[in-house]
C-alpha distance (Angstrom), angle and dihedral (degrees) to the residues before:
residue distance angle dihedral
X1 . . .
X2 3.79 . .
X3 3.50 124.5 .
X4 3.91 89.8 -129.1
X5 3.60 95.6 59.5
X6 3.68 89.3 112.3
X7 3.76 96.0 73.9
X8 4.00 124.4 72.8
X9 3.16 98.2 -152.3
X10 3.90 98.8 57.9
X11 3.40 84.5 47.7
X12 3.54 105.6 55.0
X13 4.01 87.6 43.1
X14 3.65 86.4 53.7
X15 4.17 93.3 48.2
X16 3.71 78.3 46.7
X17 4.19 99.0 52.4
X18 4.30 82.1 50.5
X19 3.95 91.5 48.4
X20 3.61 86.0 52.4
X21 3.93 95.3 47.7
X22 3.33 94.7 39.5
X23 4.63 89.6 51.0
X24 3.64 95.3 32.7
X25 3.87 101.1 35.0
X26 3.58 102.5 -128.6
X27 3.96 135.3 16.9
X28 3.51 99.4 -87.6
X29 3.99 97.9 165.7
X30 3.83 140.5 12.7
X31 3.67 88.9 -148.7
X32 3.76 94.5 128.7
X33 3.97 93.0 -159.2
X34 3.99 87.5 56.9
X35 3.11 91.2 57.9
X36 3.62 98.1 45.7
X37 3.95 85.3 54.2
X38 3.16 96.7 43.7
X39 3.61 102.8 48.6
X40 4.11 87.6 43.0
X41 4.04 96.1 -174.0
X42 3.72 119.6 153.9
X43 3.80 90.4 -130.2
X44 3.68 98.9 63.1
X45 4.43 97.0 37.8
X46 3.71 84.4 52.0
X47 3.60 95.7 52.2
X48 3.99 99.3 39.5
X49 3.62 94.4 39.7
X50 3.57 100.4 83.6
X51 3.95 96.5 38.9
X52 3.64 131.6 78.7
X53 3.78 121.1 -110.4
X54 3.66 132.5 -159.6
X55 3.56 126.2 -173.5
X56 3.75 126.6 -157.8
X57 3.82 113.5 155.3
X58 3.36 111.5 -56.1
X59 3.97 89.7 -27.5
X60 4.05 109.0 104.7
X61 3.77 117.2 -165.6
X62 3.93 112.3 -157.3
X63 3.50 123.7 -174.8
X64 3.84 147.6 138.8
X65 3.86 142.2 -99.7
X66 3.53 105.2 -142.2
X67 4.03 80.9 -150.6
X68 4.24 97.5 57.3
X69 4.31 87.6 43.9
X70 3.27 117.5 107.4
X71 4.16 122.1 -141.5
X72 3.55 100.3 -117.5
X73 3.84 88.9 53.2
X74 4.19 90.1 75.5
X75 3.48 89.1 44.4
X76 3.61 105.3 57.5
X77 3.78 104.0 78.6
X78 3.40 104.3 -143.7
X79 4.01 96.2 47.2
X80 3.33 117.3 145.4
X81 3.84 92.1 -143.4
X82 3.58 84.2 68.7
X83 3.75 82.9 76.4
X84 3.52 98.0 44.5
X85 3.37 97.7 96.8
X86 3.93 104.4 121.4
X87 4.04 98.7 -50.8
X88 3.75 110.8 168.6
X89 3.93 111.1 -155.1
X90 3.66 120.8 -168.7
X91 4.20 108.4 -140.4
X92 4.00 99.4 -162.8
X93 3.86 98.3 43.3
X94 3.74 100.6 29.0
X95 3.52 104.7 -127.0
X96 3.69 134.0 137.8
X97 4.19 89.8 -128.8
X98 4.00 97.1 -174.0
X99 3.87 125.1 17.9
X100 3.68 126.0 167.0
X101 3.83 120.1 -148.1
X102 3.48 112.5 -78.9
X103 3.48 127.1 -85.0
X104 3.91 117.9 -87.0
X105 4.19 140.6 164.2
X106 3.23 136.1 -130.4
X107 4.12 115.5 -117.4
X108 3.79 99.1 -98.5
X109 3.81 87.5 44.3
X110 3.92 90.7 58.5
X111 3.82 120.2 93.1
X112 3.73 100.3 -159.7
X113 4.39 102.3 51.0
X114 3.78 95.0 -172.1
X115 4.35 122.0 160.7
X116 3.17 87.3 -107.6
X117 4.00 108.3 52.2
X118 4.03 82.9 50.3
X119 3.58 98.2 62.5
């Protein structure tokens, strides 16, 4: 098991890297919009559409405008936008390169104010 498993969006660029293999054959590019054109599947435009991402070799910057989110992408818990917060994944080697700590609230921002959430 990787030691990145904990973050969505490595993992969906990783599921994405197999898709690729697995349609194109072989990894022939770590150009991640090429693969995102290539692959063409609702699932991953719909996702990557409203973030920003920069390329620099095989380094990928993803992150957020906090103008293009929607609300009920905070408020889903397991969002992967949550995560979107500046995460740097390297394509070739498979690492998450840059993460920042992972999104949290502050009590009056939280919609469900149970004893244990306050602790």
């Amino acid at each position: 098991m990787n030691s990145y498993s904990w973050n969505p969006v490595y993992n969906l660029v990783m599921k994405m890297k197999q898709d690729y293999k697995r349609v194109v054959g072989e990894v022939d590019t770590y150009d991640f919009k090429t693969w995102l054109q290539k692959l063409n599947r609702k699932e991953y435009d719909e996702v990557f559409a409203c973030l920003h991402v920069n390329q620099n070799g095989s380094l990928v910057l993803f992150r957020y405008d906090l103008f293009e989110m929607k609300r009920e992408m905070w408020e889903d818990q397991g969002s992967i936008y949550r995560e979107c917060r500046s995460v740097v994944v390297d394509l070739e080697h498979e690492e998450v390169v840059l993460s920042p700590y992972r999104k949290f609230f502050n009590l009056t921002n939280s919609r469900k104010k149970s004893p244990s959430s306050s602790v």
